[in-house]
PQR file of N, CA, C, O and H, with PARSE charges and radii, in Angstrom:
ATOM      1  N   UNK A   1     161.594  47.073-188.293 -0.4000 1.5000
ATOM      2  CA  UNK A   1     162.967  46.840-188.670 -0.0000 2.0000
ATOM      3  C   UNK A   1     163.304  47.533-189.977  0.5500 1.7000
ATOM      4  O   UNK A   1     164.459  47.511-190.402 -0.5500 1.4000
ATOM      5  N   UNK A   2     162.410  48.095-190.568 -0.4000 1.5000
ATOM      6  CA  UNK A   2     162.224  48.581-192.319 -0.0000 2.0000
ATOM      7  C   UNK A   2     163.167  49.585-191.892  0.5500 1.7000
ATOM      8  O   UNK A   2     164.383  49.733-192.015 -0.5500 1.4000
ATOM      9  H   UNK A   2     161.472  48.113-190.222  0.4000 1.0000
ATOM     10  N   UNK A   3     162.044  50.356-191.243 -0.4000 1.5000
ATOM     11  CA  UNK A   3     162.542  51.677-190.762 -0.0000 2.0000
ATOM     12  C   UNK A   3     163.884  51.960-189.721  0.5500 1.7000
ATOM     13  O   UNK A   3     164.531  53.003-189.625 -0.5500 1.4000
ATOM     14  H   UNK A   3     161.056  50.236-191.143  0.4000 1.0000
ATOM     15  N   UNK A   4     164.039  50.915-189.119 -0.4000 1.5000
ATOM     16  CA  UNK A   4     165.590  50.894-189.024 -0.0000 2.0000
ATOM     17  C   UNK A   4     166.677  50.542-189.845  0.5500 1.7000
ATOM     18  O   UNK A   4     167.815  50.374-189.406 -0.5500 1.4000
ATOM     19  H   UNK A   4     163.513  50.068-189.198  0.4000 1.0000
ATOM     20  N   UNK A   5     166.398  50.442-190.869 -0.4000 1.5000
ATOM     21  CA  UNK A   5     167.370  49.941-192.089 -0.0000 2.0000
ATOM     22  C   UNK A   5     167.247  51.410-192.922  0.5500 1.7000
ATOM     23  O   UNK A   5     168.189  51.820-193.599 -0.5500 1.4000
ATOM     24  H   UNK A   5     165.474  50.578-191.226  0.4000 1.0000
ATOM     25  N   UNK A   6     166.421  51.893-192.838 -0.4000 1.5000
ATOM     26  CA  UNK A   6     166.129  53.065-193.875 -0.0000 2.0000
ATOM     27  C   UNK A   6     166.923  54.485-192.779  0.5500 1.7000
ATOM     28  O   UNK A   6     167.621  55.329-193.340 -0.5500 1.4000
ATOM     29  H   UNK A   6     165.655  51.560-192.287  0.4000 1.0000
ATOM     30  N   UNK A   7     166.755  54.527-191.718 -0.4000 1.5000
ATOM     31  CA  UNK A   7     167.248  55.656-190.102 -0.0000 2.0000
ATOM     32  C   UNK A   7     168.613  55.362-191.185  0.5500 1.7000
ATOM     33  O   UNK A   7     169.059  56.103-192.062 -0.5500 1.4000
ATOM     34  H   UNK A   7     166.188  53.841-191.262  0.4000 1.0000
ATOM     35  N   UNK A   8     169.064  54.013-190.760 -0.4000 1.5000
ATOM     36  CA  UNK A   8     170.648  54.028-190.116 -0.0000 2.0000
ATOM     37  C   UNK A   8     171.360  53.912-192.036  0.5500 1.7000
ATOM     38  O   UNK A   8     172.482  53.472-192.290 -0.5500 1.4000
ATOM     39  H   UNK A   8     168.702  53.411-190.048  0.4000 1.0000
ATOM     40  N   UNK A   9     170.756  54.222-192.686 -0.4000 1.5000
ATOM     41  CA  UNK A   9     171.499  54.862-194.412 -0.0000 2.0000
ATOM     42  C   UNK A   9     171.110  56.095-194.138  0.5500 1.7000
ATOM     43  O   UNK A   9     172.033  56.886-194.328 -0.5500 1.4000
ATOM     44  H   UNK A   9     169.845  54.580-192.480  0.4000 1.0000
ATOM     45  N   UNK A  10     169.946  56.691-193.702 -0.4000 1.5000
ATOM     46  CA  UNK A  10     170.103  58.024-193.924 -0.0000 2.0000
ATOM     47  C   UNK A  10     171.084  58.795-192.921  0.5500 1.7000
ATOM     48  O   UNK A  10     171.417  59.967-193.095 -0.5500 1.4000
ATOM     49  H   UNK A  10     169.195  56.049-193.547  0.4000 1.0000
ATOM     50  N   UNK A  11     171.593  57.840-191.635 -0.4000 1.5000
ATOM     51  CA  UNK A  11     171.989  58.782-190.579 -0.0000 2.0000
ATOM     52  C   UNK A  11     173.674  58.291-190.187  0.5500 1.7000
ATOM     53  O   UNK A  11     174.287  58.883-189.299 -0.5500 1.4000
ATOM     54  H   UNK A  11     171.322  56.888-191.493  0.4000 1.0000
ATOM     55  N   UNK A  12     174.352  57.050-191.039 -0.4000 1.5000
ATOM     56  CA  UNK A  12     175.437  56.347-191.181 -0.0000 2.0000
ATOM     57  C   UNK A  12     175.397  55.709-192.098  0.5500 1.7000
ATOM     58  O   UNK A  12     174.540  55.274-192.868 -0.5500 1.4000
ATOM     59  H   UNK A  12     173.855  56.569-191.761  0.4000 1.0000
ATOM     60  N   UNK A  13     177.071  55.650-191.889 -0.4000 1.5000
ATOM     61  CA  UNK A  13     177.552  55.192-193.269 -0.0000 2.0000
ATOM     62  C   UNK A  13     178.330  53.832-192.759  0.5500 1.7000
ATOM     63  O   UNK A  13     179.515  53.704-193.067 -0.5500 1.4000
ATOM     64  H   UNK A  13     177.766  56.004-191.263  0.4000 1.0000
ATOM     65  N   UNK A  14     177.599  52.703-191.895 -0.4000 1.5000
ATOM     66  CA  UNK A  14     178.227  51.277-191.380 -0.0000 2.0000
ATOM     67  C   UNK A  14     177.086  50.709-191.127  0.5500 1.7000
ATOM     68  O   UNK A  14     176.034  51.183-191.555 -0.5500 1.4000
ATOM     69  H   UNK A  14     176.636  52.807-191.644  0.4000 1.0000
ATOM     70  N   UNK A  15     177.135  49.710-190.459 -0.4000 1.5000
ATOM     71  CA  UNK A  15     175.907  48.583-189.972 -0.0000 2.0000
ATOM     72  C   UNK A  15     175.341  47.989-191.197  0.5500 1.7000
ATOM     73  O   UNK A  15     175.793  47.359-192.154 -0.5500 1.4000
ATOM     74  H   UNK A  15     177.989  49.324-190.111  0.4000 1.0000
ATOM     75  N   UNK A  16     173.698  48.601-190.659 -0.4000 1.5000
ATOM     76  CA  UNK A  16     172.957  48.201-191.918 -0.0000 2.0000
ATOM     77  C   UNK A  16     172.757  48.724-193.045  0.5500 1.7000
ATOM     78  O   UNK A  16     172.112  48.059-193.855 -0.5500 1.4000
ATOM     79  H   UNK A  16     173.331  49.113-189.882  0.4000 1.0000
ATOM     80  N   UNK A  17     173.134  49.759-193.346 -0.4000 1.5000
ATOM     81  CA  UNK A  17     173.830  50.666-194.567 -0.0000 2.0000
ATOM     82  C   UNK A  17     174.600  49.249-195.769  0.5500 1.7000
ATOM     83  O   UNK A  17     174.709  49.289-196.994 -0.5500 1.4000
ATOM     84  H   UNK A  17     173.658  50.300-192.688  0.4000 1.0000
ATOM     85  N   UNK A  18     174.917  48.380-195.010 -0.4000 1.5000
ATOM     86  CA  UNK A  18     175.308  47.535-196.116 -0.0000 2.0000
ATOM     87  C   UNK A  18     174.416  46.952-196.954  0.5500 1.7000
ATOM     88  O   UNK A  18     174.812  46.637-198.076 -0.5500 1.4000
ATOM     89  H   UNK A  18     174.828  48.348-194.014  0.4000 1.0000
ATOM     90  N   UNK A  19     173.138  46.715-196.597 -0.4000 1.5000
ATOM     91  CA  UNK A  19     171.920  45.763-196.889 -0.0000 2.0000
ATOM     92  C   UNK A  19     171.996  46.819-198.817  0.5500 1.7000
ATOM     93  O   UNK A  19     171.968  46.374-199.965 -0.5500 1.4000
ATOM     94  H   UNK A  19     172.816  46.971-195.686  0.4000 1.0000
ATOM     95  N   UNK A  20     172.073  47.959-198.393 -0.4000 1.5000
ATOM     96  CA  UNK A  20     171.715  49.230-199.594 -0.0000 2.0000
ATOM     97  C   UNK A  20     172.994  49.268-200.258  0.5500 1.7000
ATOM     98  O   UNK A  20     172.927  49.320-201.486 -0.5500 1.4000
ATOM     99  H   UNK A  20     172.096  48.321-197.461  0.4000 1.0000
ATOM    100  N   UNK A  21     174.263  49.252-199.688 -0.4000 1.5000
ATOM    101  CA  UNK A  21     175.710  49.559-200.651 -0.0000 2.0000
ATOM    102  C   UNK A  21     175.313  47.874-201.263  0.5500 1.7000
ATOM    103  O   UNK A  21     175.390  47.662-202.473 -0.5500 1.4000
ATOM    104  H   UNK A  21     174.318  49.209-198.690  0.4000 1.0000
ATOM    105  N   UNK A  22     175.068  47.218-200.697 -0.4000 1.5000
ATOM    106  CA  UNK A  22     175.694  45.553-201.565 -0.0000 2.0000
ATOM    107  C   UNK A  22     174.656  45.713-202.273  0.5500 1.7000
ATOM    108  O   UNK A  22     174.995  45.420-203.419 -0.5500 1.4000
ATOM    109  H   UNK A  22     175.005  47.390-199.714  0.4000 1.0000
ATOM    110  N   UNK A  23     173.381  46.064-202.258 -0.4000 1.5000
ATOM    111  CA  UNK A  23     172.022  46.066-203.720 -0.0000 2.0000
ATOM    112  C   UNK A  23     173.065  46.761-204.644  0.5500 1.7000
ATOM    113  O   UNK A  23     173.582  46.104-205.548 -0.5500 1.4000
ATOM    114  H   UNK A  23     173.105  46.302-201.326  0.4000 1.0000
ATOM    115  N   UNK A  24     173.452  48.308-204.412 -0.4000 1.5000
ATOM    116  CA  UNK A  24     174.340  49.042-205.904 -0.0000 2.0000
ATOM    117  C   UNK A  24     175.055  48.671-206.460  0.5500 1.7000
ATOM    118  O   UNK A  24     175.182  48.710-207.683 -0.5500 1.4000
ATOM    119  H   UNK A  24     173.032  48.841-203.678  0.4000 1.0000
ATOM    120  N   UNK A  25     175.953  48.035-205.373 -0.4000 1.5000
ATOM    121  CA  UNK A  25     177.557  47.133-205.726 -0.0000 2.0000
ATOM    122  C   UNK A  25     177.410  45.846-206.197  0.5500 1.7000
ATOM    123  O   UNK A  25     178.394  45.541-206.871 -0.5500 1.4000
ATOM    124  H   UNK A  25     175.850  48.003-204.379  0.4000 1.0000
ATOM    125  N   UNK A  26     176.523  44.887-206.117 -0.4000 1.5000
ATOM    126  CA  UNK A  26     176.269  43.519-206.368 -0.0000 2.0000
ATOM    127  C   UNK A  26     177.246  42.592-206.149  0.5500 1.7000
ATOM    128  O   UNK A  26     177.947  41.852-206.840 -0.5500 1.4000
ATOM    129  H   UNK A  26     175.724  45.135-205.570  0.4000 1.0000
ATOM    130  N   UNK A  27     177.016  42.962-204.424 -0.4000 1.5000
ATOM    131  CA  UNK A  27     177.803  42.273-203.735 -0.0000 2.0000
ATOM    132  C   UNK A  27     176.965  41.215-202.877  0.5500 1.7000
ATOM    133  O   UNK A  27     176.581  41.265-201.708 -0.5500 1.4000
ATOM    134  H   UNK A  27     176.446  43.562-203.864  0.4000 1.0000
ATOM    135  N   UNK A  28     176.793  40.078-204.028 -0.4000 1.5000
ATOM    136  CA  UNK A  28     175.769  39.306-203.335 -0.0000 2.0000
ATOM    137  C   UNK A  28     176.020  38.616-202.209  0.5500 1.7000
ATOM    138  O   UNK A  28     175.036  38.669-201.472 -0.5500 1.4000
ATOM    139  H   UNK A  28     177.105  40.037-204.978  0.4000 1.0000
ATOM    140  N   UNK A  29     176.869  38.018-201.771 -0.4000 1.5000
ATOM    141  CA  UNK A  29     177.144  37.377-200.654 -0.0000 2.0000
ATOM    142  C   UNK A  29     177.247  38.009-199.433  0.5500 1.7000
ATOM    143  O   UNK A  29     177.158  37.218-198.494 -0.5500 1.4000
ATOM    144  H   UNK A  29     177.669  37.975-202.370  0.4000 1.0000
ATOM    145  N   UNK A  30     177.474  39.675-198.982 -0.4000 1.5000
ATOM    146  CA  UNK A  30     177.163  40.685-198.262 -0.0000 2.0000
ATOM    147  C   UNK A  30     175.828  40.925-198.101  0.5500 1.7000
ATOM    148  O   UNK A  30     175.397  40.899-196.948 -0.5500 1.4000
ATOM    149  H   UNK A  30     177.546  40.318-199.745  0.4000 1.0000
ATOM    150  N   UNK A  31     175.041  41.164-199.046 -0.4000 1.5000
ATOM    151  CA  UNK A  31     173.870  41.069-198.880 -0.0000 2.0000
ATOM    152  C   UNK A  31     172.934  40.217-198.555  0.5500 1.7000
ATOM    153  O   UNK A  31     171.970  40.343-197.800 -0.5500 1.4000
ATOM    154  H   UNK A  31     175.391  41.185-199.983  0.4000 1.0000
ATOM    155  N   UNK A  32     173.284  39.371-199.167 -0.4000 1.5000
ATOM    156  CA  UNK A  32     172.750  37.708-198.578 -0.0000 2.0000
ATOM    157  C   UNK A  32     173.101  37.707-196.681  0.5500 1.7000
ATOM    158  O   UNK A  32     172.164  37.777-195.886 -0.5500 1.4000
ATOM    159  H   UNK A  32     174.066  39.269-199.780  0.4000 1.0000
ATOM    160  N   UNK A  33     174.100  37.645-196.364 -0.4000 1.5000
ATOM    161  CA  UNK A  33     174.656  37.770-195.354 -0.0000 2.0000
ATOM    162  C   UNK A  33     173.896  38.737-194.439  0.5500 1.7000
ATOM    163  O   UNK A  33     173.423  38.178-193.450 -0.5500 1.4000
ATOM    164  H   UNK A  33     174.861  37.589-197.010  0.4000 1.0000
ATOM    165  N   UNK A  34     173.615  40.340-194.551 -0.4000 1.5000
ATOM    166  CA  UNK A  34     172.975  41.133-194.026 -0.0000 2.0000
ATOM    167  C   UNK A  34     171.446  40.456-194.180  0.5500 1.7000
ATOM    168  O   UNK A  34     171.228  39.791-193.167 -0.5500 1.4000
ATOM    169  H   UNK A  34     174.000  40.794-195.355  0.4000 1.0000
ATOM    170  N   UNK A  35     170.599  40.421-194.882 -0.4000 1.5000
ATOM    171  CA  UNK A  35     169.516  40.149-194.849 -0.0000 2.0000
ATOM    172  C   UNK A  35     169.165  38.578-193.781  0.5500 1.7000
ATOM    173  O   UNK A  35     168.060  38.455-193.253 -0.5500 1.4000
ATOM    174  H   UNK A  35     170.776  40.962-195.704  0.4000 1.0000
ATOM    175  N   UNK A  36     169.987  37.774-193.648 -0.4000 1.5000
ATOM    176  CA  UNK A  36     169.926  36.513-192.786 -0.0000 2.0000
ATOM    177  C   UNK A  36     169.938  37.527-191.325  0.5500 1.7000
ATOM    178  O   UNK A  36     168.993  37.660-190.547 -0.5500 1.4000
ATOM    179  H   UNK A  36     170.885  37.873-194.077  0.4000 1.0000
ATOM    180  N   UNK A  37     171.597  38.318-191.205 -0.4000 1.5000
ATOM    181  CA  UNK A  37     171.911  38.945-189.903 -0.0000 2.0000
ATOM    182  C   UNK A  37     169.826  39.507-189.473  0.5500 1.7000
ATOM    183  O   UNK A  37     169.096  38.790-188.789 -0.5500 1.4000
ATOM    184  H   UNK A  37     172.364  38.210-191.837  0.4000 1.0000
ATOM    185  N   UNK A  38     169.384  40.816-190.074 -0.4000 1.5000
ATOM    186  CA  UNK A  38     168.528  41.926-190.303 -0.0000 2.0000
ATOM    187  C   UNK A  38     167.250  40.692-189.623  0.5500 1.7000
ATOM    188  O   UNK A  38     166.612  40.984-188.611 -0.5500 1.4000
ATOM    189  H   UNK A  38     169.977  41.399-190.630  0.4000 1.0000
ATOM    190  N   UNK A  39     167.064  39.508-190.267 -0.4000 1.5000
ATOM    191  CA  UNK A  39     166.012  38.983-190.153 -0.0000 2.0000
ATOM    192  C   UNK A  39     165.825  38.102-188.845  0.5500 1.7000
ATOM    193  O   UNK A  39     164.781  37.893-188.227 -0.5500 1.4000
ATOM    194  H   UNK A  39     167.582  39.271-191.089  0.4000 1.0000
ATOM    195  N   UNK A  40     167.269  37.582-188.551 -0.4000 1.5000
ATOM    196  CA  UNK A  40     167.699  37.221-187.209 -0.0000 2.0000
ATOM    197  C   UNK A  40     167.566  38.180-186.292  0.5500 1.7000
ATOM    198  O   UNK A  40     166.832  37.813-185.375 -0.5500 1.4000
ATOM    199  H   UNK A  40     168.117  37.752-189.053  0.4000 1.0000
ATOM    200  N   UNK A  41     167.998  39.306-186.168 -0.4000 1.5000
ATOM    201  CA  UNK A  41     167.938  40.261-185.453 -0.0000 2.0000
ATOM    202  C   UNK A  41     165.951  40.947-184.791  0.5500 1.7000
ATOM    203  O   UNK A  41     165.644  41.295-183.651 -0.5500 1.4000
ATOM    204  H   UNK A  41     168.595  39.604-186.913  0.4000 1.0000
ATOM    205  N   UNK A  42     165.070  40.897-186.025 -0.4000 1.5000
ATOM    206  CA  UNK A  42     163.778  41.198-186.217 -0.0000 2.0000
ATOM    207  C   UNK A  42     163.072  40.236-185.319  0.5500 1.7000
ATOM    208  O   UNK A  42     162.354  40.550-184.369 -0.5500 1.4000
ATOM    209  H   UNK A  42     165.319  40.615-186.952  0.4000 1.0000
ATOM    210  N   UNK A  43     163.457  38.595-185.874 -0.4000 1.5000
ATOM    211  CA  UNK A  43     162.794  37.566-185.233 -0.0000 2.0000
ATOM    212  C   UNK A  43     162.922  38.139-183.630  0.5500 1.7000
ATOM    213  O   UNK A  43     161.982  38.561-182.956 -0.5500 1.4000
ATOM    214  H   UNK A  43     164.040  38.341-186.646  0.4000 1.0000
ATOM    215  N   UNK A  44     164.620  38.014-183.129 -0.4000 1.5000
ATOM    216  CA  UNK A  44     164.403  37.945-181.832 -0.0000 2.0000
ATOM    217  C   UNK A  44     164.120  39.150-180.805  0.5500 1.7000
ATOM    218  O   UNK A  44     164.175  38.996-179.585 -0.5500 1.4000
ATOM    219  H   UNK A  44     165.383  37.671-183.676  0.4000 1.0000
ATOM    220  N   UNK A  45     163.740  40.643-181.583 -0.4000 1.5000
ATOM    221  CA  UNK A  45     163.258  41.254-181.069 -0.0000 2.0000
ATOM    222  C   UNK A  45     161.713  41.111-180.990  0.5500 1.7000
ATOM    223  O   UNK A  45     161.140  41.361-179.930 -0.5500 1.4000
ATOM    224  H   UNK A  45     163.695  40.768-182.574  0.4000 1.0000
ATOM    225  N   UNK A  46     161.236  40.833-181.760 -0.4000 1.5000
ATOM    226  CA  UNK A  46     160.014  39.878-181.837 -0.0000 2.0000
ATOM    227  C   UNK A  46     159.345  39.077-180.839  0.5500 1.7000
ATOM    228  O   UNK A  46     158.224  39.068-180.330 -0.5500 1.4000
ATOM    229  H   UNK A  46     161.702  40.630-182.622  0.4000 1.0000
ATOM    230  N   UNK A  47     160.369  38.433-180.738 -0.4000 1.5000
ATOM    231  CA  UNK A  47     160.428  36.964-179.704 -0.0000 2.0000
ATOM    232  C   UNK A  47     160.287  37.550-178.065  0.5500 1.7000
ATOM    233  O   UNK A  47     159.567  37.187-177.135 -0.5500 1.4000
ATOM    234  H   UNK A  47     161.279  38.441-181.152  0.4000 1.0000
ATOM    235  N   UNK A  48     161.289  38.586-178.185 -0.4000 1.5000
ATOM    236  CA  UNK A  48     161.453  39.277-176.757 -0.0000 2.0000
ATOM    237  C   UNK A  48     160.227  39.950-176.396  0.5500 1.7000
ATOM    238  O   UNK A  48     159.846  39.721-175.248 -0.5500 1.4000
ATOM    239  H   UNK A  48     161.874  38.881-178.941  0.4000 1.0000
ATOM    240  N   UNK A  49     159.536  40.702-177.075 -0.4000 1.5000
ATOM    241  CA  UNK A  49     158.385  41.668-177.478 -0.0000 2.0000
ATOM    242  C   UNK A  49     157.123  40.468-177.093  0.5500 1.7000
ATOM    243  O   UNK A  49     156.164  40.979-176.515 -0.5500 1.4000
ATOM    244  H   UNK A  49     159.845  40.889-178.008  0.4000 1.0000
ATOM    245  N   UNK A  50     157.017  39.052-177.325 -0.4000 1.5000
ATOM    246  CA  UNK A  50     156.165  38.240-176.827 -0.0000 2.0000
ATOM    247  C   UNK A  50     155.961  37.639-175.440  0.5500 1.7000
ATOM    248  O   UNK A  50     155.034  37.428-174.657 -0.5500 1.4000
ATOM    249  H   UNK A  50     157.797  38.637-177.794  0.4000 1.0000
ATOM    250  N   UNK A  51     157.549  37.430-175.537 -0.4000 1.5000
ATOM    251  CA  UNK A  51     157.726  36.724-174.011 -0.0000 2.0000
ATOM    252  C   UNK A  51     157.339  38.043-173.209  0.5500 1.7000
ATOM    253  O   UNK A  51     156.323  37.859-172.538 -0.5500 1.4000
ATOM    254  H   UNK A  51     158.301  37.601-176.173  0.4000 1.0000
ATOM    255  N   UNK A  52     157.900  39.396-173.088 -0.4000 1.5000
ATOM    256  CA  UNK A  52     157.610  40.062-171.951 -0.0000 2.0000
ATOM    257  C   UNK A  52     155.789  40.976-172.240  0.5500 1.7000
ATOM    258  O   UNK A  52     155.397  41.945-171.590 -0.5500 1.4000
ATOM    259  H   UNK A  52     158.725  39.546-173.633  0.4000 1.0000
ATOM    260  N   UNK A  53     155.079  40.330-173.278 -0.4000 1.5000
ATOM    261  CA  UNK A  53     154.385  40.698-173.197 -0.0000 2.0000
ATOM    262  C   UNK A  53     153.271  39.285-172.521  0.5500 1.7000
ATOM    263  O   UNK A  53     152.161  39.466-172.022 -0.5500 1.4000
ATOM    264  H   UNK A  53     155.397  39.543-173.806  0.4000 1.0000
ATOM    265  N   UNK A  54     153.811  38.237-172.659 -0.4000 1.5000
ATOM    266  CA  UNK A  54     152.828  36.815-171.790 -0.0000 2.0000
ATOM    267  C   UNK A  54     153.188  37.165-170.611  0.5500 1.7000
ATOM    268  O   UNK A  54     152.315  37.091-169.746 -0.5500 1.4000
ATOM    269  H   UNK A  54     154.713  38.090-173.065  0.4000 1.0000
ATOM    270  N   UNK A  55     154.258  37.543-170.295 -0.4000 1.5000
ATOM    271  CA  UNK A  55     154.647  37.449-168.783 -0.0000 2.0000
ATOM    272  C   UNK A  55     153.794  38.705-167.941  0.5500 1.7000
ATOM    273  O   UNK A  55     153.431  38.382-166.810 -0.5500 1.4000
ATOM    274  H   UNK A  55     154.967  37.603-170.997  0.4000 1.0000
ATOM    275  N   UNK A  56     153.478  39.969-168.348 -0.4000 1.5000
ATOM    276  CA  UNK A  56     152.480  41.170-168.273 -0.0000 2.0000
ATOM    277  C   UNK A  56     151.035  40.180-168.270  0.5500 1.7000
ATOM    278  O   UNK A  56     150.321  40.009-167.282 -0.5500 1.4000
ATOM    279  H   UNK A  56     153.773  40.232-169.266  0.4000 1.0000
ATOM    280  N   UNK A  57     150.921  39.880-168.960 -0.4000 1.5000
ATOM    281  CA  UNK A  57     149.388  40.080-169.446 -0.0000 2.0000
ATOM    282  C   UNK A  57     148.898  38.837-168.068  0.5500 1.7000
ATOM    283  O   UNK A  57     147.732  38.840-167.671 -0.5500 1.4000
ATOM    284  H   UNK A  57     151.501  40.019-169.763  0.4000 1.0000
ATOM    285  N   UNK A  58     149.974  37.821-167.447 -0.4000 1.5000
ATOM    286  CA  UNK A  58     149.547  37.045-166.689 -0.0000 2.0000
ATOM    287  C   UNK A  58     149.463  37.705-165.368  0.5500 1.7000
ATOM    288  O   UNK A  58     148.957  37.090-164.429 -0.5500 1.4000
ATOM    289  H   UNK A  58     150.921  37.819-167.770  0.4000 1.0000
ATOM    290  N   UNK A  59     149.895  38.851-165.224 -0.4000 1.5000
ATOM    291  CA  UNK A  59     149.223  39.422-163.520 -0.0000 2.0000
ATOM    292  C   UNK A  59     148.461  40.159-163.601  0.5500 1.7000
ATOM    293  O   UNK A  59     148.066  40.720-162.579 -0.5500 1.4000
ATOM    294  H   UNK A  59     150.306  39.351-165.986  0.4000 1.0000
ATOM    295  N   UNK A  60     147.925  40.475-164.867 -0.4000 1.5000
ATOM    296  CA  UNK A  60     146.803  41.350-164.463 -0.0000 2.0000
ATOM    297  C   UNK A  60     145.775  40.823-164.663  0.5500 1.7000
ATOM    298  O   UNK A  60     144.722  41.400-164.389 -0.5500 1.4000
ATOM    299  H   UNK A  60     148.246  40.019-165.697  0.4000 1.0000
TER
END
């Protein structure tokens, strides 16, 4: 997820590009905000990445 936060500043200027404008700007409540979104987002790719990997690993 690092490295998708680091892609999408070097390659746009929206999304998670905010996590980096609200650190310069000290726009804490944006940032606060992105980092909850970023970490929510991580967990449940995560989550997905487990389930379809129990569900694999049980037929073979």
């Amino acid at each position: 997820m690092i490295g998708a936060i680091v892609g999408e500043k070097i390659g746009s200027d929206k999304v998670l590009a905010t996590i980096v404008d609200a650190t310069f700007n000290y726009w804490s409540d944006r940032l606060d905000a992105a980092i909850v979104l970023s970490s929510l987002l991580s967990f449940g790719f995560f989550m997905t990445v487990v389930a379809a990997e129990r569900w694999s690993v049980r037929y073979f």
